[in-house]
C-alpha positions in Angstrom: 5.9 -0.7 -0.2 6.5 2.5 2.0 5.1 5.7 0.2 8.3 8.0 -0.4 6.4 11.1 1.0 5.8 11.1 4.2 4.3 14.7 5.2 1.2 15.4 3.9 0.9 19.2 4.9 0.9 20.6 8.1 -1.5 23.2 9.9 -1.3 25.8 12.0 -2.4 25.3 16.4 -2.5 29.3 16.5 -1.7 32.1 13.6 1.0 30.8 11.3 2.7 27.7 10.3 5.2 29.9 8.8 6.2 31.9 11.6 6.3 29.5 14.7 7.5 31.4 17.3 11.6 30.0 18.6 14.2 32.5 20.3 17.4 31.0 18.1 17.3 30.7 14.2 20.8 28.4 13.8 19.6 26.0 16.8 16.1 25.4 15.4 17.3 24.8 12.0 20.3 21.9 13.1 17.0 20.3 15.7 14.6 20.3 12.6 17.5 18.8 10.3 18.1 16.6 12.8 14.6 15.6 14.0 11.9 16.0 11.3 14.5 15.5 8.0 13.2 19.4 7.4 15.7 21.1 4.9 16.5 25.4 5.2 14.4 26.3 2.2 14.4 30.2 2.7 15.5 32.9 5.0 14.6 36.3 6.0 15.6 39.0 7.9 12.5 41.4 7.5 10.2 42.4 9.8 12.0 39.9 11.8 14.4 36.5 11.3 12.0 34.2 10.0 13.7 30.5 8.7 11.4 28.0 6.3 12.3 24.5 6.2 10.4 22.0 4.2 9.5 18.0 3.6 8.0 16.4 0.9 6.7 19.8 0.1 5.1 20.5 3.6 6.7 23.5 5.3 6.9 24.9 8.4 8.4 28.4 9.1 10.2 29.2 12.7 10.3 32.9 13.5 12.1 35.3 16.4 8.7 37.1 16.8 8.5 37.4 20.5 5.5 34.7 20.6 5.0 32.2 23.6 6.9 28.6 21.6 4.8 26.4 24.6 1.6 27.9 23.6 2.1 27.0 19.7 2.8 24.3 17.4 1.6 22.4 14.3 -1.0 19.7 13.4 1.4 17.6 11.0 -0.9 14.9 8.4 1.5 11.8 7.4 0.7 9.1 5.3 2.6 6.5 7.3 1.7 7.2 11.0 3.7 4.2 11.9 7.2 5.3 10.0 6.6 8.8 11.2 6.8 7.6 14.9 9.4 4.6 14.3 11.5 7.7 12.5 11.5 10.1 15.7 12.0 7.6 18.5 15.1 6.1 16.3 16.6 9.6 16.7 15.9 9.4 20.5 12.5 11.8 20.3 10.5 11.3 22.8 6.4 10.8 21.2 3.6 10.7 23.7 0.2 9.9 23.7 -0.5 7.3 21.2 -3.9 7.2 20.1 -6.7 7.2 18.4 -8.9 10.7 18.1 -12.1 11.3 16.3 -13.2 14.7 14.5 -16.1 15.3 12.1 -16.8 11.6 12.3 -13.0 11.0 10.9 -10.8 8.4 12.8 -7.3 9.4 13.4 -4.3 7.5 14.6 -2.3 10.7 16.6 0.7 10.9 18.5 2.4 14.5 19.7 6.2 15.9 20.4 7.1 18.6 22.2 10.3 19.9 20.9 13.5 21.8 23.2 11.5 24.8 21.6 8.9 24.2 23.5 7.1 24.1 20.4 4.1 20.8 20.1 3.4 18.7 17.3 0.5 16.5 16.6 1.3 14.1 14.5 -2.3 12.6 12.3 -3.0 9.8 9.8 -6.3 9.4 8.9 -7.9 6.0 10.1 -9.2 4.2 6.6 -12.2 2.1 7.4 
Protein backbone atom coordinates (compact mmCIF):
# COMPACT_ATOMS: atom_id res chain seq x y z
CA UNK A 1 0.00 0.00 0.00
CA UNK A 2 1.37 3.47 -1.22
CA UNK A 3 1.69 6.01 1.66
CA UNK A 4 -0.82 8.95 0.87
CA UNK A 5 1.88 11.61 1.54
CA UNK A 6 4.34 11.79 -0.54
CA UNK A 7 6.61 15.05 0.34
CA UNK A 8 8.27 14.83 3.41
CA UNK A 9 9.67 18.51 3.70
CA UNK A 10 11.88 20.16 1.50
CA UNK A 11 15.10 22.23 2.15
CA UNK A 12 16.60 25.08 0.97
CA UNK A 13 20.09 24.76 -1.89
CA UNK A 14 20.85 28.63 -0.97
CA UNK A 15 18.78 31.19 1.47
CA UNK A 16 15.06 30.34 1.32
CA UNK A 17 12.75 27.68 0.38
CA UNK A 18 10.14 30.25 0.62
CA UNK A 19 11.37 32.72 -1.71
CA UNK A 20 12.90 30.78 -4.72
CA UNK A 21 13.86 33.19 -6.99
CA UNK A 22 11.35 32.90 -10.76
CA UNK A 23 10.68 36.20 -13.01
CA UNK A 24 6.67 35.30 -13.44
CA UNK A 25 4.27 34.60 -10.51
CA UNK A 26 1.02 33.15 -12.72
CA UNK A 27 3.44 30.85 -14.97
CA UNK A 28 5.25 29.28 -11.89
CA UNK A 29 2.14 28.61 -10.10
CA UNK A 30 0.16 26.67 -13.44
CA UNK A 31 4.12 24.60 -13.90
CA UNK A 32 4.00 23.76 -10.10
CA UNK A 33 0.13 22.70 -10.31
CA UNK A 34 0.89 21.00 -13.17
CA UNK A 35 4.27 19.38 -12.26
CA UNK A 36 4.74 18.78 -8.46
CA UNK A 37 0.54 18.61 -7.55
CA UNK A 38 1.75 21.97 -5.46
CA UNK A 39 -1.51 23.96 -4.62
CA UNK A 40 -1.42 28.29 -4.26
CA UNK A 41 -1.55 28.37 -0.47
CA UNK A 42 -0.68 32.18 0.04
CA UNK A 43 0.22 35.35 -1.84
CA UNK A 44 2.02 38.44 -1.27
CA UNK A 45 2.74 41.53 -2.68
CA UNK A 46 5.20 43.05 -0.01
CA UNK A 47 8.54 43.68 -0.14
CA UNK A 48 8.05 41.93 -3.38
CA UNK A 49 5.43 39.13 -5.23
CA UNK A 50 6.21 36.20 -3.33
CA UNK A 51 3.61 32.88 -4.17
CA UNK A 52 3.51 29.67 -1.51
CA UNK A 53 2.36 26.51 -2.85
CA UNK A 54 2.18 23.43 -0.72
CA UNK A 55 2.01 19.35 -0.68
CA UNK A 56 1.31 17.10 1.93
CA UNK A 57 2.23 19.98 4.16
CA UNK A 58 5.76 20.69 2.51
CA UNK A 59 5.98 24.07 0.92
CA UNK A 60 7.90 25.84 -1.21
CA UNK A 61 7.65 29.68 -1.84
CA UNK A 62 8.58 31.18 -5.50
CA UNK A 63 9.51 34.93 -5.38
CA UNK A 64 10.26 37.97 -8.07
CA UNK A 65 13.39 38.91 -5.97
CA UNK A 66 15.84 39.50 -8.62
CA UNK A 67 17.83 36.16 -7.63
CA UNK A 68 19.80 33.98 -10.26
CA UNK A 69 16.65 30.77 -10.59
CA UNK A 70 19.81 28.48 -12.28
CA UNK A 71 21.86 28.97 -9.21
CA UNK A 72 18.97 27.88 -6.73
CA UNK A 73 16.64 25.17 -5.99
CA UNK A 74 15.39 22.69 -3.31
CA UNK A 75 16.43 19.44 -1.72
CA UNK A 76 12.84 17.66 -1.73
CA UNK A 77 12.67 14.31 0.97
CA UNK A 78 9.76 11.79 -0.30
CA UNK A 79 8.70 8.78 1.15
CA UNK A 80 8.20 6.91 -2.12
CA UNK A 81 11.29 7.77 -4.32
CA UNK A 82 9.88 5.46 -6.93
CA UNK A 83 6.13 7.16 -7.19
CA UNK A 84 7.76 10.50 -7.01
CA UNK A 85 9.75 9.77 -10.25
CA UNK A 86 7.00 7.49 -12.00
CA UNK A 87 4.69 10.76 -11.08
CA UNK A 88 7.02 13.48 -13.03
CA UNK A 89 8.06 11.45 -16.12
CA UNK A 90 4.09 10.53 -16.56
CA UNK A 91 3.61 14.31 -16.99
CA UNK A 92 6.52 14.34 -19.47
CA UNK A 93 9.30 15.78 -16.85
CA UNK A 94 12.35 15.12 -17.71
CA UNK A 95 14.45 13.42 -14.12
CA UNK A 96 18.10 12.89 -14.49
CA UNK A 97 20.71 11.32 -12.70
CA UNK A 98 19.34 8.39 -10.95
CA UNK A 99 21.22 7.28 -8.12
CA UNK A 100 22.31 6.49 -5.10
CA UNK A 101 24.30 9.26 -2.87
CA UNK A 102 25.78 8.90 0.60
CA UNK A 103 25.92 11.70 3.47
CA UNK A 104 26.73 11.32 7.18
CA UNK A 105 26.93 7.53 6.56
CA UNK A 106 23.05 7.80 5.24
CA UNK A 107 22.18 6.07 1.86
CA UNK A 108 20.00 7.93 -0.34
CA UNK A 109 18.14 6.96 -3.57
CA UNK A 110 18.34 10.67 -5.53
CA UNK A 111 17.24 11.85 -8.71
CA UNK A 112 17.07 15.88 -9.86
CA UNK A 113 14.72 18.18 -12.25
CA UNK A 114 15.50 21.24 -13.50
CA UNK A 115 12.43 23.10 -14.08
CA UNK A 116 11.69 25.94 -17.33
CA UNK A 117 12.56 28.26 -14.25
CA UNK A 118 15.70 27.17 -14.27
CA UNK A 119 15.15 26.36 -10.80
CA UNK A 120 16.88 22.39 -9.63
CA UNK A 121 15.38 19.92 -7.53
CA UNK A 122 16.90 16.99 -5.79
CA UNK A 123 14.65 14.68 -5.16
CA UNK A 124 15.89 12.07 -1.74
CA UNK A 125 14.45 9.00 -0.05
CA UNK A 126 16.35 7.71 2.50
CA UNK A 127 17.90 4.15 1.74
CA UNK A 128 16.53 1.71 4.76
CA UNK A 129 19.07 -0.94 5.39
Amino acid sequence: MRPEKLYVAAYPFADDVLALPVTDIEHTVKWYEDAFGLKEVERRESPHPVVIMERDGTRLGFAINGGDASQDGAAIQVSDIQRAREELEAKDIRTADWRVDERDGQKYQVFFVVAPDGLCYYFHQPIEE
